[in-house]
C-alpha positions in Angstrom: 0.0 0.0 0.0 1.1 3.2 -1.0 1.0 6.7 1.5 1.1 9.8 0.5 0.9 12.9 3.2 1.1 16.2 2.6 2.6 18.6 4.8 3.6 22.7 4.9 0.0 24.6 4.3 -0.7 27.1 6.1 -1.7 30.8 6.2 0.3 32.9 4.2 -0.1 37.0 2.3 -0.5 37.5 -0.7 3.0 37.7 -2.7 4.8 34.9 0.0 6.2 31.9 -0.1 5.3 28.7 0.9 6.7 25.2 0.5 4.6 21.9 0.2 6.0 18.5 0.8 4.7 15.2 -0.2 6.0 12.0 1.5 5.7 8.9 0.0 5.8 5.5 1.1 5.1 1.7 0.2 6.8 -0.4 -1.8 6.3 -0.1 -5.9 7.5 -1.2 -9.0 7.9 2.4 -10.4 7.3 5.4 -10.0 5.9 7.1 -12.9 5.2 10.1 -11.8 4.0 12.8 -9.5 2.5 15.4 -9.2 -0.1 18.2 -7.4 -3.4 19.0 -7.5 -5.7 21.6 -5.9 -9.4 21.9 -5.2 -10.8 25.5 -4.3 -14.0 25.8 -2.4 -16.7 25.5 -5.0 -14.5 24.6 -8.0 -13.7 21.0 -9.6 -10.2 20.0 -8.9 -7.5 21.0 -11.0 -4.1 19.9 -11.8 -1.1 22.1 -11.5 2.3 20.8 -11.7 3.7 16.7 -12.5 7.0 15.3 -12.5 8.0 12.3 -14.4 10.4 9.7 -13.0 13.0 11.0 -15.7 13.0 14.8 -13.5 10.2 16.5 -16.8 8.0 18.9 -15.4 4.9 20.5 -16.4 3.1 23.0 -14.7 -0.6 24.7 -15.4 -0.8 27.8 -17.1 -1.9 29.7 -13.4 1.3 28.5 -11.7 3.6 28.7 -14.3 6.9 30.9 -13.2 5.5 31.2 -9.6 5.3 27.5 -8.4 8.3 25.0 -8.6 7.7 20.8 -8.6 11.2 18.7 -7.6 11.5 15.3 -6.1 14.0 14.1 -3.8 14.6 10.7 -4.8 17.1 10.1 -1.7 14.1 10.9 1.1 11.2 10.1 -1.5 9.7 13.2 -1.2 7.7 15.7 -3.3 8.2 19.1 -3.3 5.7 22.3 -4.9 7.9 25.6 -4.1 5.4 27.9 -4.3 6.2 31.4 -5.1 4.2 35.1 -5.6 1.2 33.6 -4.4 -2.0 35.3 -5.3 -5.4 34.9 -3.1 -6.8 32.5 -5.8 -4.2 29.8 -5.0 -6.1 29.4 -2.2 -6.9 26.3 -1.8 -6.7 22.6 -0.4 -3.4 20.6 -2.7 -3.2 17.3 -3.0 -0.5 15.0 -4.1 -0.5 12.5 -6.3 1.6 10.0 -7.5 0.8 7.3 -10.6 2.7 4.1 -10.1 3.2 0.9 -11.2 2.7 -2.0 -8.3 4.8 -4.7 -7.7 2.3 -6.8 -9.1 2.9 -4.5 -12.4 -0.4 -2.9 -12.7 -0.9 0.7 -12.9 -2.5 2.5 -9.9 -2.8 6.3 -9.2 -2.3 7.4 -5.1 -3.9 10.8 -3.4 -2.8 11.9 -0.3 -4.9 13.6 1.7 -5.1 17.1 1.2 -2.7 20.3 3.0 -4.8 23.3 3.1 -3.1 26.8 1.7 -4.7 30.0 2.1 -3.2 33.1 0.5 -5.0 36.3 2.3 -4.0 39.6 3.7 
């Protein structure tokens, strides 16, 4: 079984910084990739950033230059630097990771949610 727990939200103004961490556990396979996703009160979830197992990342239009997605291999942890953050990042991120199981079948993994609010 695969973990995935989010840490670092909290209450930040707008134009600060703030740094999310994902770490994973369980034993796969692979791991294809990761990434985040947030969900804003009344909205549909969204993704914004993914990084493959090969280091490529993508990010959403809304978070591109602002918001940075790294992996630490080592401690098996994912990262979303977030940068010049603007009220309507607000919002509850999740982390993801799709992997393949020891049993080589594909399976996707949530965590459980970090809440991030961005108000003065």
């Amino acid at each position: 079984q695969v973990q995935l727990v989010e840490s670092g939200g909290g209450l930040v103004q707008p134009g600060g910084s703030l740094r999310l961490s994902c770490a994973a556990s369980g034993s796969v396979f692979s791991w294809n990739a990761m990434g985040w996703y947030r969900q804003a009160p009344g909205k549909q979830r969204e993704w914004v950033a993914t990084i493959s197992s090969g280091g490529t990342t993508n990010y959403a239009d809304s978070v591109k230059g602002r918001f940075t997605i790294s992996r630490d291999n080592a401690k098996n942890t994912l990262y979303l630097q977030m940068n010049s953050l603007k009220p309507e990042d607000t919002a509850v991120y999740y982390c993801y990771a799709a992997v393949t199981t020891t049993l080589l079948r594909s399976a996707d993994y949530w965590g459980q949610g970090t809440q991030v609010t961005v108000s003065s």
